[in-house]
DRENVEXFI-224752 format. One record per residue: x, y, z of N, C-alpha, C in turn; residue in one letter. Coordinates in steps of 0.001 Angstrom, whole numbers, plus 500000, padded with zeros to 6 digits. Layout:
// DRENVEXFI-224752
XYZXYZXYZA ...
//
This chain:
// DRENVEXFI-224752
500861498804500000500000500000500000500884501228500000X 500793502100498689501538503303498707501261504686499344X 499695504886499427499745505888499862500004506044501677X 499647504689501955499990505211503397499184506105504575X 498088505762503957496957506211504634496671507720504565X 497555508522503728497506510126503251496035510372502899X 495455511552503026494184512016502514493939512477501189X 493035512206500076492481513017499175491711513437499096X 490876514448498434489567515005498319489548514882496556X 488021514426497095487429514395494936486397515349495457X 486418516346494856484697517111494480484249516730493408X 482867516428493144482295515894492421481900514659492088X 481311513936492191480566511840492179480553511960491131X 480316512700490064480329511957488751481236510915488747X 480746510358487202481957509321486549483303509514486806X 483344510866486469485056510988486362485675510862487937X 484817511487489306484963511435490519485098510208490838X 484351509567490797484121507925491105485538507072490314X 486103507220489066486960506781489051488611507090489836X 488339508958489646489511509260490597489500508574491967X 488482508779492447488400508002493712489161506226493759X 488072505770493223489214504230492697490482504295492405X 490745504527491507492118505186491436493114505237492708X 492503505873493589493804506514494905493410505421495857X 491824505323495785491987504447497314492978502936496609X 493038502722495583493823501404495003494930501578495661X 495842502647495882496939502843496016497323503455497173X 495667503179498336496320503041499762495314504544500126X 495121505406499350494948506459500243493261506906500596X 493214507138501579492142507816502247491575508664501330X 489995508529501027489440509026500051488147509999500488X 487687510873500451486970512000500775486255512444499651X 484982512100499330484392512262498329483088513063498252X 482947514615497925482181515755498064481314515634496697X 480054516233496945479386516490495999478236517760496296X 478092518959495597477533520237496159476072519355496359X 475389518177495671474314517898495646474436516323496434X 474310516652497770474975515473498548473765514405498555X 472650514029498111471811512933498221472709512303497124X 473706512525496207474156511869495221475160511192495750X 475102511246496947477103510375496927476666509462497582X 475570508717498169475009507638498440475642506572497013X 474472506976496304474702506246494680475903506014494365X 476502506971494295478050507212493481479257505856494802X 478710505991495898479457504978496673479109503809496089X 477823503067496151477285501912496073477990501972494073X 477893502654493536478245502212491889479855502048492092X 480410502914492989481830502236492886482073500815493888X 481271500753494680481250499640495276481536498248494374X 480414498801493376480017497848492552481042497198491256X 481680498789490939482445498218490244484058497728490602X 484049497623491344485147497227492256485267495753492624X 483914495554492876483783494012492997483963493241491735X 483288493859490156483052493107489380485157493043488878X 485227494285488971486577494105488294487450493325489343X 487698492899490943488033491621491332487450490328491036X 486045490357490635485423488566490240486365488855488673X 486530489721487760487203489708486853488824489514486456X 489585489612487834490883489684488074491453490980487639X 491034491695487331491202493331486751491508494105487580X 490497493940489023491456494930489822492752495561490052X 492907496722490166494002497153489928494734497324491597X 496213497748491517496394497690493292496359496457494115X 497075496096494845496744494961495716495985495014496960X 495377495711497166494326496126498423492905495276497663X 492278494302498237491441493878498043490043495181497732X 488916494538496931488022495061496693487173495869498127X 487011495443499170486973495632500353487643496418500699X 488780496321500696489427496949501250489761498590501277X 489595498524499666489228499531498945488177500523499052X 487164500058498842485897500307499514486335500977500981X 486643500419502053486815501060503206487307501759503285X 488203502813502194489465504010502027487998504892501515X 487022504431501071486482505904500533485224506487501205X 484673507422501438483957507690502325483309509209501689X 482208509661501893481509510562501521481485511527502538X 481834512629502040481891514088502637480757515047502690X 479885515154503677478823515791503816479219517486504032X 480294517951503779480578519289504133482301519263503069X 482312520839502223483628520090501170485077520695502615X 484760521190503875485542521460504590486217519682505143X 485608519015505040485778517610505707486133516777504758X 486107517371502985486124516177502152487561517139502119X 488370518107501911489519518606501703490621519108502916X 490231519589503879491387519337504843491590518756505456X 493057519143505238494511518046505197494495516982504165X 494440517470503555494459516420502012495664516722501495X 496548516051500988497623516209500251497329516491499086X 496333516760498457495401516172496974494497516692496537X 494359517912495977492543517768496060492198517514494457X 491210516967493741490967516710492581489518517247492419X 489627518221491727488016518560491271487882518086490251X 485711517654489887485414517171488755484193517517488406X 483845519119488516482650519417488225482529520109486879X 481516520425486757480924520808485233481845521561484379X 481934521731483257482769522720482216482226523995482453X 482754524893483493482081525967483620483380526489483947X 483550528065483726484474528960484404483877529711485637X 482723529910485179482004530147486712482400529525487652X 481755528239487739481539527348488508482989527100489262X 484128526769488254485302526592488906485891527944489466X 485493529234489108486042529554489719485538530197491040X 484383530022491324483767530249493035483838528656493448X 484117527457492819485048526196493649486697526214494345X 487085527183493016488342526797493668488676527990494710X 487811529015495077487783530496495566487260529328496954X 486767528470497242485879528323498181487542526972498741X 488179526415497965489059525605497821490255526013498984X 490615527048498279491380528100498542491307528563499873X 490106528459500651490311529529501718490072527982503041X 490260526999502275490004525725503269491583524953503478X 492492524885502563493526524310502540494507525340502597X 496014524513502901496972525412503019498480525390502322X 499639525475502435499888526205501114501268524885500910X 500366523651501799500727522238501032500073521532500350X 499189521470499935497875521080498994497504521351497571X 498035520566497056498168521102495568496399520458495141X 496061521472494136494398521391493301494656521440492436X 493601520195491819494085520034490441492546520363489918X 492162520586488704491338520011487925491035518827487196X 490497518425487010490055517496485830489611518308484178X 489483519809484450488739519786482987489472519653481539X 488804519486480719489558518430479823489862519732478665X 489292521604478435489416522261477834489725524026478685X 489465524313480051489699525091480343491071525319481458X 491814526453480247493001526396481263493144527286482522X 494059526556483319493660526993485103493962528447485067X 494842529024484544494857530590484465493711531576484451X 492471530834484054491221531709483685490623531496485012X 491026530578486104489925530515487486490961530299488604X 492176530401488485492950530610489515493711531878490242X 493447532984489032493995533685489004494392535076490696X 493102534823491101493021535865492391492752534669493645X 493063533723493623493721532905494629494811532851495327X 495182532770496714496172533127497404497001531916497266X 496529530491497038497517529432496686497617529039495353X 497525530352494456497815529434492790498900529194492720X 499344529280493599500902528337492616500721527265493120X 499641526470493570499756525287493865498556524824492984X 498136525780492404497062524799491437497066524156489469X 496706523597489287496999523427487734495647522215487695X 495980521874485783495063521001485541495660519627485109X 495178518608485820495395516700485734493853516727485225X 494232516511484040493010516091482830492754515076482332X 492490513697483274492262512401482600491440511957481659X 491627510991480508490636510404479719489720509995480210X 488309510039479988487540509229480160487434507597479523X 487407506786480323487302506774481850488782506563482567X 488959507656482915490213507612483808490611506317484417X 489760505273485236490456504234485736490898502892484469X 490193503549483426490858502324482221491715502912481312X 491711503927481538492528504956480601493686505640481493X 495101505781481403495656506013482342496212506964481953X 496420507882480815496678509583480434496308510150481450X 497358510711481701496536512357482794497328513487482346X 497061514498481571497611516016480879497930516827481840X 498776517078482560499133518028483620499568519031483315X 498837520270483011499057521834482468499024522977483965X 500058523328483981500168524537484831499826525531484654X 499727526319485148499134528224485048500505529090484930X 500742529618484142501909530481484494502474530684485670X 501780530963486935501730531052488238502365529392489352X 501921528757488237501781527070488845503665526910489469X 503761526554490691505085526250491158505587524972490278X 506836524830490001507280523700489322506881522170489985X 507113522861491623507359521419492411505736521180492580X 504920521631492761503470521586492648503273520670491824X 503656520358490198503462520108488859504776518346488608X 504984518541489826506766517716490057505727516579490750X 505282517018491839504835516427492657503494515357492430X 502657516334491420501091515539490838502110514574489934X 503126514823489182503589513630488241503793512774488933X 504484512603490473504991511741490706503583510502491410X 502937511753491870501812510826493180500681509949491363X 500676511039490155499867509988489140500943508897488973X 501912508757488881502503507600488662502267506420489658X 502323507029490579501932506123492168500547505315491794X 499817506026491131498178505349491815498110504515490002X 499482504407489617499513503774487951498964504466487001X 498982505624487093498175506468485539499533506632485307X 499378507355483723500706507779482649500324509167482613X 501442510196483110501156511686483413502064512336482214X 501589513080481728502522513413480614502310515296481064X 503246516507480872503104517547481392503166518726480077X 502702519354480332502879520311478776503419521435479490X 504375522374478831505537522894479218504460524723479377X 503412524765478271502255525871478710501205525458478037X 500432526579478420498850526299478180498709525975476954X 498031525412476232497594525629475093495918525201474807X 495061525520474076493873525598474210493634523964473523X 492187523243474453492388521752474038493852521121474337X 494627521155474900495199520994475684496579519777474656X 496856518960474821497305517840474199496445516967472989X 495798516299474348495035515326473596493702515598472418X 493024516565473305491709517068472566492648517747471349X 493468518090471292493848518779469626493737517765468873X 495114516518469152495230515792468572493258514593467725X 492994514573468738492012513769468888490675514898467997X 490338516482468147490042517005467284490294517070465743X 491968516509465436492282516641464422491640515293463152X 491823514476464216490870513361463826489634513298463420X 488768513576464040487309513604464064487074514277463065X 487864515584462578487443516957461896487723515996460593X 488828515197460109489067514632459112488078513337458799X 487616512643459922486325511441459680485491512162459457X 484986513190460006483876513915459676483629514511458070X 484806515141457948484511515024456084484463513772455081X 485190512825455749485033511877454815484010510941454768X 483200511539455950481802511005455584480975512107454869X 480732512809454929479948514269454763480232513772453440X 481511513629452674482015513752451488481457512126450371X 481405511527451251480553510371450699481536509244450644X 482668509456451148484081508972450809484023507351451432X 483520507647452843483488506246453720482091506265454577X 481233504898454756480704505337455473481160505391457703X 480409506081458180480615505576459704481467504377460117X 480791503577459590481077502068460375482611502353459907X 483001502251458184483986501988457769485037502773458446X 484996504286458572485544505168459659486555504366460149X 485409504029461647486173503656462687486595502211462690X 486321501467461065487246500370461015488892500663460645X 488964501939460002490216502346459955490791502424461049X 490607503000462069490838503524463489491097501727464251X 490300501128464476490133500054464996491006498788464574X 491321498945463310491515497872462947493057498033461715X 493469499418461556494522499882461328495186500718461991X 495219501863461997495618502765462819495822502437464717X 494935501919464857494287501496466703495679500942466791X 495773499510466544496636498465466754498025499196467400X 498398499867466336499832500161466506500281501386467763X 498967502503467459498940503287468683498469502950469343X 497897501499469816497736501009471104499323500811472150X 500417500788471574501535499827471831502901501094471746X 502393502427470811503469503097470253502695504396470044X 503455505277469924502947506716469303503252506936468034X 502206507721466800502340508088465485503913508441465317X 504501509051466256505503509109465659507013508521465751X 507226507602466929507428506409467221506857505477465812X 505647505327465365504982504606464223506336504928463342X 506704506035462710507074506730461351508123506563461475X 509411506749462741510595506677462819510825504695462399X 510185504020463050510041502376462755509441502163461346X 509253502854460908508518502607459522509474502686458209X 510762503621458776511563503663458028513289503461459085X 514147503461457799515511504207459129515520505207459636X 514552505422460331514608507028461477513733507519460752X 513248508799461812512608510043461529513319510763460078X 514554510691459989514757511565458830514949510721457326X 514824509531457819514961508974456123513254508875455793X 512416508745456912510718508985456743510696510177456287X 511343510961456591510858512719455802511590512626454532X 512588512065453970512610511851453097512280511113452113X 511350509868452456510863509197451887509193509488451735X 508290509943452720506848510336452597506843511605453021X 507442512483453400507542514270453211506850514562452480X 507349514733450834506161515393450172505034514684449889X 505105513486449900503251512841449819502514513322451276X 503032513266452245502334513908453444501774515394453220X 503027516038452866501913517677452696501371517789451391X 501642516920450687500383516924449104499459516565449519X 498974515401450380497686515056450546497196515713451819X 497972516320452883497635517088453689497134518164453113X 497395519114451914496890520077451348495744519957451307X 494956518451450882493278518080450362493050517684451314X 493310518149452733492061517948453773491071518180454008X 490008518616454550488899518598454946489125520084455500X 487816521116455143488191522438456345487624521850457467X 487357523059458464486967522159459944485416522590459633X 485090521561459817483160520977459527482483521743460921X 480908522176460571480433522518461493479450521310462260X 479572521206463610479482519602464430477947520050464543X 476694520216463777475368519929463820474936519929462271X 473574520005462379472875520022461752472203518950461027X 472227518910459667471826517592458707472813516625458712X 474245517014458701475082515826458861475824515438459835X 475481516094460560474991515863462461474378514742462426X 472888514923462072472366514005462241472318512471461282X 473087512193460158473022511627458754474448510657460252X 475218511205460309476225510277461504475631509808462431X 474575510528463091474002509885464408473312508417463684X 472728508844462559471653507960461832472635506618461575X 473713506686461205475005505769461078475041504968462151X 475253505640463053476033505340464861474883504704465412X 473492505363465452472799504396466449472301503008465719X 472646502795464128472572501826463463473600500885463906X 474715501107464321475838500510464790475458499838466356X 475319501221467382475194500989468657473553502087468842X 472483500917468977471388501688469544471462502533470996X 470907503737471212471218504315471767470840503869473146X 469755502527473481469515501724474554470375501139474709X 471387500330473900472778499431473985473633500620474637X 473828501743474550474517502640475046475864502038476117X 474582502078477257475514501685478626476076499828478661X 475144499004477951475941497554477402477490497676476830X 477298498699476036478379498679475047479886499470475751X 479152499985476738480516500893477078481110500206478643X 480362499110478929480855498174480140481581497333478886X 481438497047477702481731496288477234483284496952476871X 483381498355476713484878499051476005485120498876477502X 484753499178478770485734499261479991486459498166480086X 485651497267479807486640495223479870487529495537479027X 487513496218477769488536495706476654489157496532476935X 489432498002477664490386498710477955491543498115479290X 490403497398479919491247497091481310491941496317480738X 491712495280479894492260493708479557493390494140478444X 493112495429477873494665496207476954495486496593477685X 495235497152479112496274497810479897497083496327480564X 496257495586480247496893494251481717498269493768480426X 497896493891479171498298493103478194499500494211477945X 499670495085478190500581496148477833501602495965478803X 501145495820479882501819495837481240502969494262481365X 501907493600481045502864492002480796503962492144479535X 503319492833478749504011493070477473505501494086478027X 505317494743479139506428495537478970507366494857480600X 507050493813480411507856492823482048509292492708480903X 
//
């Protein structure tokens, strides 16, 4: 057990809360779990309860602290003064709002002290816009996990101009602890890492359906069944350096076919309307929108059972 019985605070039961939570108590630590709408953290206990058990009858559990055991590290905070001090930790996970975060972390702020680093979770707003007239921003920044954070182990750690190094030193080291992969971006940038990358994508499937080129399904058989494989195991550009002798005999060998056909991309598509809906019409043909929650217990197994396979893979 790593954490050693240290305290965290999650604001917020959502999904993303409920996994941070799993997450830390796996790795030993005392869990404190707030929600402004507290009849909800009843639920949000009993669903992580739940999934805690299934992923030990599954052998998936992560951490060696039994399912139980686990369970007994987390506990619901009827006041956010009791779910955050003395926390080494605090992790917020409430709505995409700048409002909102920033009379949270104003309320954050005047409860902890100036050992307590706050992170966010949000996955597009950078901490500079709601930290700014806080007396501990240099201890705050944003840990932006994938959904679902406990099968997905990315966490984007972006600082505020303001953000102390060791603040930003420190969240890398404690995400490594509880087994996520923390990667840090050196400044802000809007969409952050991943959402660019992952925008850049979508914006390009999206025309090539619009365009008549592929349908849906076929899409994400590219993704799945070409592309997936290899960035399951490696990064695109890791891919390109192995693809040839190095990065520079690849630029000399697909350089100019890359920016010739990069030229005939797609502009960036507007995400409603008629072919808004002509994709949905695709997608719920694929996955009905009642299969919804079937289908996505069904990606959590195949994510856990990629990470177990990665992990053996890299003994």
């Amino acid at each position: 057990m790593s954490g050693n019985g240290k305290k965290v605070g999650i604001v917020g039961s959502g999904l993303i809360g409920r996994s941070w939570a799993m997450l830390f108590a796996g790795a030993g630590y005392q869990v404190r779990l707030f929600d402004v709408v507290s009849s909800q953290i009843p639920s949000a206990l009993e669903d992580i309860k739940g999934q805690l058990e299934r992923l030990s009858a599954s052998g998936l559990l992560r951490g060696t602290l039994s399912a139980q055991q686990q369970m007994e590290l987390i506990t619901g905070a009827s006041e956010l003064s009791d779910c955050v001090s003395g926390a080494v930790h605090v992790q917020e996970c409430i709505p995409e709002s700048v409002e909102l975060k920033q009379k949270m972390f104003e309320q954050l702020d005047a409860l902890v002290d100036g050992t307590t680093v706050m992170c966010s979770s949000t996955s597009c707003i950078a901490a500079s816009k709601f930290t700014q007239n806080l007396k501990h921003r240099s201890r705050c920044l944003v840990a932006h996990p994938v959904n679902p954070p406990y099968y997905v182990p990315l966490v984007e750690l972006i600082p505020a101009p303001w953000t102390d190094p060791e603040a930003v030193t420190q969240t890398r080291q404690l995400m490594i602890e509880i087994g996520q992969s923390p990667i840090s971006l050196n400044k802000e940038m809007p969409g952050f890492a991943l959402n660019r990358i992952q925008y850049a994508i979508l914006n390009e499937c999206w025309y090539l359906v619009s365009e008549g080129v592929l349908s849906a399904e076929d899409i994400d058989t590219v993704m799945k069944d070409g592309l997936g494989p290899r960035y399951a195991f490696m990064g695109p550009l890791e891919t390109a350096h192995l693809n040839a002798e190095g990065m520079l005999n690849y630029c000399e060998r697909y350089g100019s076919t890359i920016e010739g056909v990069s030229k005939t991309l797609g502009p960036i598509p507007h995400w409603g309307g008629a072919q808004a809906e002509e994709i949905h019409r695709q997608l719920t043909a694929m996955v009905p929108l009642e299969k919804l929650q079937e289908r996505r217990a069904w990606r959590d197994a195949r994510l856990t059972a990629l990470a177990k396979l990665k992990k053996d893979a890299d003994k």
